[in-house]
C-alpha positions as CSV (number, residue, x, y, z in Angstrom):
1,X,-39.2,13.8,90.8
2,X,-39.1,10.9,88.5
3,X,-39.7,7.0,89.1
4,X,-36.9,4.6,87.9
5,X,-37.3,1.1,87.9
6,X,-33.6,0.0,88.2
7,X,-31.8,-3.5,88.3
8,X,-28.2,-3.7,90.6
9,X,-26.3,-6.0,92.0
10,X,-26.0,-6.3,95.9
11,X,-22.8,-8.9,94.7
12,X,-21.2,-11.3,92.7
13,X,-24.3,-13.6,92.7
14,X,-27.5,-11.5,93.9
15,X,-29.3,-9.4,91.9
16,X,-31.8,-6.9,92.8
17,X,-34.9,-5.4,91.2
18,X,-36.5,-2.0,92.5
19,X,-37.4,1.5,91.7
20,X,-36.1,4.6,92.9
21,X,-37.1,8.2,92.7
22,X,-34.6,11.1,91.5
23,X,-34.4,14.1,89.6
24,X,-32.8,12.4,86.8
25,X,-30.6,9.3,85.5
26,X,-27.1,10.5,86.6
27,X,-29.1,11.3,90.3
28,X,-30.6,7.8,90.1
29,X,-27.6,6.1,89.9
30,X,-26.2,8.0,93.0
31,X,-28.7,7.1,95.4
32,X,-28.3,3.5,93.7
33,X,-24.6,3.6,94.3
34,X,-25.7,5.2,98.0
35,X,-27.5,1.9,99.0
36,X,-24.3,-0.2,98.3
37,X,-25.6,-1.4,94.8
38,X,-24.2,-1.9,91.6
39,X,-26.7,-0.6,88.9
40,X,-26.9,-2.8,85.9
41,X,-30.3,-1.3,84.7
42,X,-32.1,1.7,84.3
43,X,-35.5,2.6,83.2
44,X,-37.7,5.5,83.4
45,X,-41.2,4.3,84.6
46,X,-43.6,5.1,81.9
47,X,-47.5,4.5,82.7
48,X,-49.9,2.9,79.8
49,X,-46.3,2.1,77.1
50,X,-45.1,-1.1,76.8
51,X,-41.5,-0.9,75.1
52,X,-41.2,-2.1,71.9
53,X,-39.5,-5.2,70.6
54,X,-35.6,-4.7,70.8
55,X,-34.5,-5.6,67.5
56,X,-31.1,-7.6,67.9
57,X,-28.8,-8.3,64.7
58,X,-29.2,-11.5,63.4
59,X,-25.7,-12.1,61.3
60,X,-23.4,-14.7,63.7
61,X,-20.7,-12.8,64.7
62,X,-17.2,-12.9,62.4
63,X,-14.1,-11.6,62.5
64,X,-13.8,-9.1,65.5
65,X,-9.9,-7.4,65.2
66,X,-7.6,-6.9,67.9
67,X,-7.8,-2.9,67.7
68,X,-12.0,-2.8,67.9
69,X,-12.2,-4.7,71.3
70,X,-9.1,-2.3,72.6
71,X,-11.6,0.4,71.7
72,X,-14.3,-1.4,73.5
73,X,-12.3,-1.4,76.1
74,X,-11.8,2.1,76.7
75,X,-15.0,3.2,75.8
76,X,-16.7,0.6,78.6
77,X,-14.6,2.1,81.4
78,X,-15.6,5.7,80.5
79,X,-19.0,5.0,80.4
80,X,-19.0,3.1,83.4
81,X,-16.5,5.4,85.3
82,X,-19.2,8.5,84.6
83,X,-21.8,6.8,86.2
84,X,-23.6,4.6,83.4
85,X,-25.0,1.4,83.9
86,X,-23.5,-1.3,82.2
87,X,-26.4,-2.7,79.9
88,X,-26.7,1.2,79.0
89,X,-23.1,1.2,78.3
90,X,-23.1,-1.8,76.3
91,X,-26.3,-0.5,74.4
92,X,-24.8,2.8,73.6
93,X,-21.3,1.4,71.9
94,X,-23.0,-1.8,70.0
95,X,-25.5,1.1,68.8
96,X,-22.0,3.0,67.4
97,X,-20.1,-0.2,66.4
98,X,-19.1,-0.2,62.7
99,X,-18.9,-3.7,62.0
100,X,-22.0,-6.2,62.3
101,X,-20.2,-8.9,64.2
102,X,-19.1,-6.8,66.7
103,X,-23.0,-5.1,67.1
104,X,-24.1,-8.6,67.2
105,X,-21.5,-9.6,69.8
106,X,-22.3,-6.6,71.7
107,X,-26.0,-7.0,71.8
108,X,-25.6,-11.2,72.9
109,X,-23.3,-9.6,75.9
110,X,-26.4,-7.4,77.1
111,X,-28.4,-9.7,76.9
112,X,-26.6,-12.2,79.0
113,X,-26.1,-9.3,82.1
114,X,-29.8,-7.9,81.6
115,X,-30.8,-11.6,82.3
116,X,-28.7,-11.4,85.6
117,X,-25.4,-12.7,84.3
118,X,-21.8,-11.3,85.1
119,X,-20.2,-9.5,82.5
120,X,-17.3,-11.6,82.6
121,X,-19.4,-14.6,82.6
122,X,-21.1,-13.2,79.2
123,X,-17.7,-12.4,78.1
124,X,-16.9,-16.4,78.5
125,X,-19.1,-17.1,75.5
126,X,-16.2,-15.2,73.3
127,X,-13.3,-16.8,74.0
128,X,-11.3,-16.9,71.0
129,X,-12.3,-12.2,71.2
130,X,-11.9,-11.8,74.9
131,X,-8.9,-14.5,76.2
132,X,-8.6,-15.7,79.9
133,X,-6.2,-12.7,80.8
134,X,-8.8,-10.5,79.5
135,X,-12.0,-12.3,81.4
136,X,-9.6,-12.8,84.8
137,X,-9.0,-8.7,84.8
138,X,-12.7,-8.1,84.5
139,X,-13.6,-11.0,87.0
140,X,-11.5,-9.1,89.4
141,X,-12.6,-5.9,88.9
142,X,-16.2,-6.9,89.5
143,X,-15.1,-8.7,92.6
144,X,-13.4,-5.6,93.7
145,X,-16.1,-2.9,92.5
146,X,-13.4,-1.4,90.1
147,X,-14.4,-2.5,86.8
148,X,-13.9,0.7,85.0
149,X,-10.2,1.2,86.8
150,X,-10.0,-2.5,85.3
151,X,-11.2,-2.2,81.7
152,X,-8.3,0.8,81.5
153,X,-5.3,-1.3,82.7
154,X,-6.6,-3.6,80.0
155,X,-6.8,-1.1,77.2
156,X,-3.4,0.6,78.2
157,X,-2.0,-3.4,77.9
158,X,-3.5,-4.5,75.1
159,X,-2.4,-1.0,73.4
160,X,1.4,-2.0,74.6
161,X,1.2,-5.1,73.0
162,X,0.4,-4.1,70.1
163,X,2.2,-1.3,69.6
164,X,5.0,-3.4,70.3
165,X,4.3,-6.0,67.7
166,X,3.5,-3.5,65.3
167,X,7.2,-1.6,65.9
168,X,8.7,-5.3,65.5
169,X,6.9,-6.2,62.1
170,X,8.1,-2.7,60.3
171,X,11.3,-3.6,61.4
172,X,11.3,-6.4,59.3
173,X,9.4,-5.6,56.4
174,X,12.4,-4.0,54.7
175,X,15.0,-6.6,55.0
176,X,12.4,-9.2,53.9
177,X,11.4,-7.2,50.9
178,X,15.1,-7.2,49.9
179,X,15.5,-10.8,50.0
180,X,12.2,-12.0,48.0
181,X,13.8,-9.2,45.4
182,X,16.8,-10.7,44.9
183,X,15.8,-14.5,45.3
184,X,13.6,-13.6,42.3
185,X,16.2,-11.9,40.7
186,X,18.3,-15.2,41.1
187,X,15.8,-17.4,40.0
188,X,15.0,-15.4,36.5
189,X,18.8,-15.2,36.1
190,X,19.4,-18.9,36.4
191,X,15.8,-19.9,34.6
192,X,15.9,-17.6,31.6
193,X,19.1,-15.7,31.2
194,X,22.0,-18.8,32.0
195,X,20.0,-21.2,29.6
196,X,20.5,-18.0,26.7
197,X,23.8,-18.2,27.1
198,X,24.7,-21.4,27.5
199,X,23.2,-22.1,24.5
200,X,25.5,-19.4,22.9
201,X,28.6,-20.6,24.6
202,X,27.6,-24.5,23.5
203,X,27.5,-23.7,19.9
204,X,31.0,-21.8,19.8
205,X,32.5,-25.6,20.7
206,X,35.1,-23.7,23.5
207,X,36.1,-25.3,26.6
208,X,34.1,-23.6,29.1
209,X,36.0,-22.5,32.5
210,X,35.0,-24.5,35.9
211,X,32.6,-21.7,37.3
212,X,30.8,-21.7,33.7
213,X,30.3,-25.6,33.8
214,X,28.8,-25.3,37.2
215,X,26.5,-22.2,37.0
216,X,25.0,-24.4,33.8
217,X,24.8,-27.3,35.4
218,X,22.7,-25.9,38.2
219,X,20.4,-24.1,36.3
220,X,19.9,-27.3,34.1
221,X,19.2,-29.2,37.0
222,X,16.5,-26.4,38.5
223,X,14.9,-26.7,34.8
224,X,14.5,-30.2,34.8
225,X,13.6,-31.2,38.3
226,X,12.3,-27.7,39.5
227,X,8.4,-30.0,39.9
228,X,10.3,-32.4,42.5
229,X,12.3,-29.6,44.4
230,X,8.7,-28.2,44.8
231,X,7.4,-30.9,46.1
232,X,10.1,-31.6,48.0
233,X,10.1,-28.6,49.7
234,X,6.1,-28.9,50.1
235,X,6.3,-31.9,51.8
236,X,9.1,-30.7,54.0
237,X,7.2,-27.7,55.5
238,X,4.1,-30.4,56.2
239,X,6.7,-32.6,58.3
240,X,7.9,-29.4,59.8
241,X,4.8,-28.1,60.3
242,X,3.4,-31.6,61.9
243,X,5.9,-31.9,64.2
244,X,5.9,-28.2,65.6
245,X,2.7,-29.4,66.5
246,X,4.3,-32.3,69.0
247,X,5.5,-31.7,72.4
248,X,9.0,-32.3,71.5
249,X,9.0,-30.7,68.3
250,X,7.8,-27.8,70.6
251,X,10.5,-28.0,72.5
252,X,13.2,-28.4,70.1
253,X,12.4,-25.6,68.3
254,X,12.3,-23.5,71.4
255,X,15.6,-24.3,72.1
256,X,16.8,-24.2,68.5
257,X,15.3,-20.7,68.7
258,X,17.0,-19.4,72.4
259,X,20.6,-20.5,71.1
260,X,20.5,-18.5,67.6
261,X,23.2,-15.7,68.2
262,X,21.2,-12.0,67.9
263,X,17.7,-13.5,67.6
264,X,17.9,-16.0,70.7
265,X,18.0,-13.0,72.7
266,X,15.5,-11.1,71.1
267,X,13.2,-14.3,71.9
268,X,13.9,-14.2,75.3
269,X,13.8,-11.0,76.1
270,X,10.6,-10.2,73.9
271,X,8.9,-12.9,75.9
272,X,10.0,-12.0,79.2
273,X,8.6,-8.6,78.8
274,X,5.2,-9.9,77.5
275,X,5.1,-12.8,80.7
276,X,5.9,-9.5,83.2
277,X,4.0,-7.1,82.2
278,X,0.8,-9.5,82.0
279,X,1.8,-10.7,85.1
280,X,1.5,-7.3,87.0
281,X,-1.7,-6.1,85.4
282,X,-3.1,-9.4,86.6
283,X,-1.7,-8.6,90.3
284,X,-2.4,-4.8,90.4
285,X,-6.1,-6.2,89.8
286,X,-5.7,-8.7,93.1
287,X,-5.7,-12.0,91.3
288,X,-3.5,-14.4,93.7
289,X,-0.1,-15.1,92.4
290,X,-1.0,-18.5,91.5
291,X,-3.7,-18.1,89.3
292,X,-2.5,-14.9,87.9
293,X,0.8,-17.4,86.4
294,X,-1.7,-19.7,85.4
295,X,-2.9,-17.1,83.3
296,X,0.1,-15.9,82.1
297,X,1.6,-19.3,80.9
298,X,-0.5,-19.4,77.5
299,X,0.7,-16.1,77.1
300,X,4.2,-17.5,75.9
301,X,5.0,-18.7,72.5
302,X,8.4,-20.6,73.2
303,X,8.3,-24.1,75.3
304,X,11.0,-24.0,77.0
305,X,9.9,-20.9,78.8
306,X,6.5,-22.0,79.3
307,X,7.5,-25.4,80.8
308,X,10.4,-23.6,82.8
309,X,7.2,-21.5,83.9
310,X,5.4,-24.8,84.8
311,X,7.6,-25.9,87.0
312,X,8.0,-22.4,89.1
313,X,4.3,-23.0,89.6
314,X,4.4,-26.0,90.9
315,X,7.2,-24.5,93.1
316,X,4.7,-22.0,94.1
317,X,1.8,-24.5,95.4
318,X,4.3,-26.0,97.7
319,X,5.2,-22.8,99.1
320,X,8.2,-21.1,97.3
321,X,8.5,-17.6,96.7
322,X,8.2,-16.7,92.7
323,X,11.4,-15.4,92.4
324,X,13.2,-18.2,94.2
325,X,11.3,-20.5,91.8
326,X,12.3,-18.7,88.6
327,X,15.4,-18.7,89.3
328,X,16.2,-22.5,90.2
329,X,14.8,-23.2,86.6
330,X,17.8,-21.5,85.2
331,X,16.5,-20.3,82.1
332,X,15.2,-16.7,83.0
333,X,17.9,-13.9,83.4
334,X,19.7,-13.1,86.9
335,X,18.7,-9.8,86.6
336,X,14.9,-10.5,86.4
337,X,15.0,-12.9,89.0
338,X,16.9,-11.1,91.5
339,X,14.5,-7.6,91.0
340,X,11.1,-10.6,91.9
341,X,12.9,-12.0,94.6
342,X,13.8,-8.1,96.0
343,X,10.0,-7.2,94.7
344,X,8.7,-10.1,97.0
345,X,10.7,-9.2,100.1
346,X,9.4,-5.5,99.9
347,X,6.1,-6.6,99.4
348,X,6.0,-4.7,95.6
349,X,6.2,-7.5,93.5
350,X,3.8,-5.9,91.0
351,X,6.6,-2.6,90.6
352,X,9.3,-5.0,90.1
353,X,7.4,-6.5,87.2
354,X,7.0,-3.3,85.7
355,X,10.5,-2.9,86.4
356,X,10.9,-5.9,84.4
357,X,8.9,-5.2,81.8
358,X,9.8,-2.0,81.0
359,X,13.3,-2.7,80.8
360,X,13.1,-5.8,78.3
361,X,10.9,-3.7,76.3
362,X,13.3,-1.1,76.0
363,X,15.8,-4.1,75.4
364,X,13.1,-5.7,72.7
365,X,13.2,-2.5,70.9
366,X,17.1,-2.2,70.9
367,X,17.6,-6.0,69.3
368,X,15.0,-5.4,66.8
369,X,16.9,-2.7,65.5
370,X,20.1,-4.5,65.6
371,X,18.7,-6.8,63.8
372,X,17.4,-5.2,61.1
373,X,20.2,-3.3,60.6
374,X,22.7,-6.5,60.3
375,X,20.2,-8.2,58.7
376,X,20.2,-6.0,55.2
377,X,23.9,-5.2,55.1
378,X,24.1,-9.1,54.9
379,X,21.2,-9.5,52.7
380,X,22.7,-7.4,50.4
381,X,26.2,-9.2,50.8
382,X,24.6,-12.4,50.6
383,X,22.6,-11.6,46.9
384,X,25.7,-9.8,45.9
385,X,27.8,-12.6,45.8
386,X,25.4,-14.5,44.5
387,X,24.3,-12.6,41.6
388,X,28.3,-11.6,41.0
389,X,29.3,-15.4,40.7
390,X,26.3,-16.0,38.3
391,X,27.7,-12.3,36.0
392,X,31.3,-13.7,36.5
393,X,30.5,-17.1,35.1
394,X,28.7,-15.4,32.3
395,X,31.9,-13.1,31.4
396,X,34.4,-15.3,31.9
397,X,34.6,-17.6,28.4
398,X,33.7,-14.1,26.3
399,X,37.4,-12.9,28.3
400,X,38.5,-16.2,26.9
401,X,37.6,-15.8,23.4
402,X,38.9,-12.5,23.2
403,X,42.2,-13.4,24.7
């Protein structure tokens, strides 16, 4: 037999310090577990050795991506679901951690719990890597002695979400690669080519057609004030950009986006199935209704969903069921708000956000494509025309001259 000394938690805000005998680690943590404790440290007792130094990176943590705390994630609620503690846990993946802002990040994390902190307190420190979604899920896993089952739901999520994002992206790259190919090939057309032969055509003293005149004129003007028209549109995008910052810009631009034909249901739907599916992973993990919206909120990108959502909860303080609430806003689909208030009557209100989710995804994933497959037919129709009016301007006195 082997002496541990071992530090658990009895609960959220006592900590206890002991020492144990057992065969080994794994058989440590058992009888810990046994006594009702949650074991956050683990040492074998050594006689005569004092442990050395820890040595702890000192680079400030940087840029941590989306991808390495998803793997964190997953790798935590392994570790913690075979029986490891959670300062060995943490030791053992900022030990393997590639990057040195996320070894440094690691290591501050440990150090916070080994002093007798929460992990989702420590987690609070890092709030633009681990976001109040993120921290609420732990917090109520360590409430409810299922972190590991908790750090999962998280990584499945966060593995949704971006899988999702990343699907939506590649379905635009290729339509937007067509259109910055043929506005270049406009602008070289009408900056070098039309000036060529306008020059050509101005010498031969011939009455140029209409179409002629005004395919010269434009690329005259471009050459002359092409400075302003940048600055122009500079200083356009910074008024744009400043009032998107304002509450009513907000909120203009959220409905300017909601009534586009195509994309203003893409919007929609793409958030509804972000707000649902963050909604149930907060529930499954038995955050109350109210602060599990709370959470969700920020989660939104458009305004007038997120205020629609503010007002449901303050529905919901005086009493109103979610679904009710939702729907008396009249923004959010019947179909979504029917399933809540069926979800809520059955007492499954976390399934019918799944429900929910799932089905907008699969909705998500249908509009994208439509999308991108009207957007380059029209692409393509839109340079075409272009590019022919510039070719037919061009052709159209050397016709005359031969006739």
């Amino acid at each position: 037999m082997v002496t541990f000394h071992y530090r658990a938690k009895k609960d959220t805000q006592n900590v206890i310090d002991g020492q144990i005998e057992a065969d080994n680690e794994q058989d440590a943590v058992e009888k810990i577990n046994a006594l009702g404790l949650l074991p956050i440290k683990l040492e074998k007792k050594e006689e005569n050795k004092t442990q050395p130094p820890k040595e702890i990176s000192k680079i400030k943590p940087g840029r941590i991506k989306h991808r390495q705390i998803t793997l964190f994630s997953r790798q935590m609620a392994s570790l913690l679901k075979s029986g490891v503690p959670i300062l060995r846990a943490l030791s053992i993946i900022a030990e393997q951690a590639d990057k040195a802002s996320l070894n440094f990040m690691l290591n501050d994390i440990h150090d916070i719990v080994e002093d007798g902190g929460t992990f989702s307190s420590a987690l609070e420190k890092y709030p633009k890597v681990f976001p109040s979604l993120y921290i609420s899920i732990v917090h109520a896993g360590e409430n409810s002695g299922s972190l590991p089952e908790a750090l999962m739901r998280i990584s499945d999520y966060r593995e949704k979400q971006h899988a999702l994002m990343a699907r939506l992206r590649m379905a635009m790259v290729y339509p937007s690669l067509m259109a910055f190919v043929g506005l270049g090939t406009v602008i070289f057309m009408l900056s070098y080519v039309v000036p060529k032969l306008a020059e050509m055509f101005i010498r031969t003293g011939q009455e140029l057609p209409m179409p002629t005149r005004i395919l010269i004129d434009i690329s005259t003007f471009l050459q002359d004030w092409w400075l302003w028209i940048l600055i122009a549109c500079v200083f356009l995008g910074m008024v744009i950009s400043r009032s998107l910052k304002t509450e009513s810009g907000k909120l203009s631009f959220g409905r300017f986006q909601l009534k586009l034909p195509i994309y203003g249901e893409f919007i929609l739907k793409s958030e509804i199935s972000r707000f649902a599916r963050t909604l149930e992973i907060l529930i499954r993990n038995g955050i109350t209704i109210l602060k599990a919206l709370d959470v969700s909120i920020p989660v939104l990108k458009n305004e007038v969903l997120k205020n629609a959502l503010k007002t449901s909860y303050e529905q919901l303080e005086r009493g109103s069921p979610l679904g009710e609430s939702l729907k008396d806003v009249k923004v959010f689909p019947l179909f979504m708000t029917n399933l809540l208030i069926v979800g809520e009557e059955t007492g499954s209100l976390d399934e019918a956000l799944s429900e929910v989710a799932s089905s907008y995804e699969r909705d998500t994933d249908e509009v994208s494509r439509i999308l991108a497959n009207l957007m380059e037919p029209l692409i393509i129709l839109f340079m075409g025309l272009i590019v022919g009016f510039i070719v037919m301007a061009m052709l159209l006195p050397i016709f005359e001259i031969n006739m």
